[in-house]
SERO-4910 file (N, C-alpha, C, O; in steps of 0.05 Angstrom, whole numbers):
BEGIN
 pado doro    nc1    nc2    nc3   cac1   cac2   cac3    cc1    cc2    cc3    oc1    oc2    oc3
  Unk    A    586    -35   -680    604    -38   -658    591    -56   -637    572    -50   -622
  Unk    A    606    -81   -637    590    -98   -602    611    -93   -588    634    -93   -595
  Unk    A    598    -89   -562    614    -93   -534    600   -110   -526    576   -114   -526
  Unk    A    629   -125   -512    613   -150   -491    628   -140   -470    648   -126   -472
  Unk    A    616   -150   -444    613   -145   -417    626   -176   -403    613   -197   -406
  Unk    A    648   -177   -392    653   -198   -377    631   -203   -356    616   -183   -353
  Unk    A    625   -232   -336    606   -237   -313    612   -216   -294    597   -207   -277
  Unk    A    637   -207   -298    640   -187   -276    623   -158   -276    607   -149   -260
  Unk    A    629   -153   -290    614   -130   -305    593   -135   -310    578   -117   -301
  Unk    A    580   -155   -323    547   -149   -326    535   -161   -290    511   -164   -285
  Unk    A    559   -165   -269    541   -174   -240    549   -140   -225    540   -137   -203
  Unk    A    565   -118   -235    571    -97   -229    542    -82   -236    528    -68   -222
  Unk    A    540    -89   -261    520    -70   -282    486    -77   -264    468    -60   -259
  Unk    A    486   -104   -258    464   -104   -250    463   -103   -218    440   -103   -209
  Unk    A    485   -102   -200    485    -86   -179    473    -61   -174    456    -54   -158
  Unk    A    488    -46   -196    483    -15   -191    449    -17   -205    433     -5   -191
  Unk    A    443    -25   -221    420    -27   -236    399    -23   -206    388     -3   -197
  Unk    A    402    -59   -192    382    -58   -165    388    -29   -157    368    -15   -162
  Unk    A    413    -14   -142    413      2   -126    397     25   -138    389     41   -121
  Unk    A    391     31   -158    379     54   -167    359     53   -166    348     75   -167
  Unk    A    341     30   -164    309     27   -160    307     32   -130    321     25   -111
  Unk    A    282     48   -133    280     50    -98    269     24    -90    257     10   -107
  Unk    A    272     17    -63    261     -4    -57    240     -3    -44    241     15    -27
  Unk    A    218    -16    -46    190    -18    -44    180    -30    -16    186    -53    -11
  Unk    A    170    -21     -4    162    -31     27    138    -56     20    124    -55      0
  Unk    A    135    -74     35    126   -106     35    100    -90     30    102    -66     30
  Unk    A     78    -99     27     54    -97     20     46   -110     47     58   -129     58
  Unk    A     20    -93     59      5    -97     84    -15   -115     80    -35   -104     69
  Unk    A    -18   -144     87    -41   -157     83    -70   -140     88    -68   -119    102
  Unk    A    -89   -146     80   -119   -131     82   -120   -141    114   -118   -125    132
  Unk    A   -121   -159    118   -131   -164    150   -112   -136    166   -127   -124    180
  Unk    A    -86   -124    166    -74   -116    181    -86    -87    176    -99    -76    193
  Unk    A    -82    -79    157    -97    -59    142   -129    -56    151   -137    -40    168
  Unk    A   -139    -67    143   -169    -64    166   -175    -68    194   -198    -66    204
  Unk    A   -145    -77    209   -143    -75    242   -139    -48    236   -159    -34    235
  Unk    A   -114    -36    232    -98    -10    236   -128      9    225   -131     25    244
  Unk    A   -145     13    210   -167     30    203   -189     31    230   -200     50    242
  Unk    A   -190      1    232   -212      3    264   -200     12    280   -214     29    290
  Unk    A   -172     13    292   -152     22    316   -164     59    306   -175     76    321
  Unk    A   -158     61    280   -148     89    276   -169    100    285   -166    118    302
  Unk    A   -205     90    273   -234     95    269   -231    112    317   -235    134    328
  Unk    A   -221     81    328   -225     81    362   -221     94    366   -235    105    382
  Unk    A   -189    114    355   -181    142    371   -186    167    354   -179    189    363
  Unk    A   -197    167    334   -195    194    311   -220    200    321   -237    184    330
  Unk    A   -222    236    317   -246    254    319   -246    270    294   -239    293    292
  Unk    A   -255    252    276   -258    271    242   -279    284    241   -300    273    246
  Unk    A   -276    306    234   -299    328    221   -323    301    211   -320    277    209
  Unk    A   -346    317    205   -368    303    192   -372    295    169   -389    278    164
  Unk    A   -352    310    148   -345    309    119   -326    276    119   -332    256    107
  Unk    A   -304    279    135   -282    257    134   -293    231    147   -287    208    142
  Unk    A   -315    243    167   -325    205    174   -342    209    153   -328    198    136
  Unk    A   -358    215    143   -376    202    126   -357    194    102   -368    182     82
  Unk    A   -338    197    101   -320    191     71   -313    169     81   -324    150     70
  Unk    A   -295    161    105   -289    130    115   -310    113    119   -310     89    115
  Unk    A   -328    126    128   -355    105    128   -360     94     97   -362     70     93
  Unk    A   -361    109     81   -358    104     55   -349     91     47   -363     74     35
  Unk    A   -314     87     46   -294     78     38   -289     46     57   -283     25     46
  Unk    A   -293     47     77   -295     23    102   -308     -3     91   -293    -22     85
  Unk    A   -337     -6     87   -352    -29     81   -348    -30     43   -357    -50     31
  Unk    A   -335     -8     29   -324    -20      2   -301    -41      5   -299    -64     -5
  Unk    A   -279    -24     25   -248    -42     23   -264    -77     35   -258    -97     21
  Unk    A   -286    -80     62   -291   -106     67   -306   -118     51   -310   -142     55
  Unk    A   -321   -105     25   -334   -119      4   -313   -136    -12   -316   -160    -13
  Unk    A   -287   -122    -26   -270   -123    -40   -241   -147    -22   -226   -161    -35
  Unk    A   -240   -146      3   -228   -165      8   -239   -188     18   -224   -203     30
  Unk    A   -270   -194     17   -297   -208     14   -284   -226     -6   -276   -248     -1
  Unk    A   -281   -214    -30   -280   -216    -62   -261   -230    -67   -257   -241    -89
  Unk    A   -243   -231    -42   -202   -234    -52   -195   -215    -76   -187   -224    -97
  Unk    A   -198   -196    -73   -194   -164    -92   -182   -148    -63   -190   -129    -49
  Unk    A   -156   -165    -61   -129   -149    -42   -123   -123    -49   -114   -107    -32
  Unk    A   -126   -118    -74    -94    -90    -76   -122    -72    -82   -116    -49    -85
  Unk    A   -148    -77    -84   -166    -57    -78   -178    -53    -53   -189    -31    -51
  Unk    A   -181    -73    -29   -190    -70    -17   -170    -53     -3   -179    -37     13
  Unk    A   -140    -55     -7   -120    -47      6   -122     -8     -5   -118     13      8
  Unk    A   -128    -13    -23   -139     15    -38   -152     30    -23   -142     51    -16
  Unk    A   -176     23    -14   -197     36      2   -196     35     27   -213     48     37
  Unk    A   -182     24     41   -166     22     65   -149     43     73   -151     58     93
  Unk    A   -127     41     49   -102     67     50   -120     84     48   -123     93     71
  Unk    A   -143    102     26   -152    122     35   -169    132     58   -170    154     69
  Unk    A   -185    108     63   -196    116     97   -179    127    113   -184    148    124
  Unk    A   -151    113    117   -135    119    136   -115    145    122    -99    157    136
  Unk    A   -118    150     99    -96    178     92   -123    199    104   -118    221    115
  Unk    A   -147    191     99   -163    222    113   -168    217    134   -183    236    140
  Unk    A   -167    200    154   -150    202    188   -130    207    185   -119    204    207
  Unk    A   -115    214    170    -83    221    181    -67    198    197    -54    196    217
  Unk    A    -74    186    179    -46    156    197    -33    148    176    -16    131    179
***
């Protein structure tokens, strides 16, 4: 059995198609991403466990966007800043 789909229908089919994917928020360049971590570093008072983890995580993400290794440096960035809570 073939079915074919008039233009109408396959521009219906792939309407609804887009709408069901969620849509994905722009990706944060590393430069903005390692402002917003220093901003966060200026006002946060983390336990001694959580800075020594961003201290950690801090000079890997600027090794890695050193590197042009974006979506890792952006990696180690997002987690500095998920254990500040931003």
């Amino acid at each position: 059995m073939t079915i074919r789909l008039t233009s109408a229908a396959c521009c219906l089919l792939a309407a609804a198609t887009a709408l069901a994917v969620p849509a994905r928020a722009a990706p944060v360049p590393c430069e903005d991403m390692l402002k917003q971590l220093r901003a966060a570093l200026a006002t946060a008072t983390p336990n001694d466990a959580d800075k020594a983890a961003v201290t950690d995580l801090q000079p890997k993400g600027i090794e890695r966007y050193t590197a042009d290794d974006d979506k890792r440096a952006d990696d180690f960035f997002a987690q500095a800043l998920k254990i500040l809570g931003k």
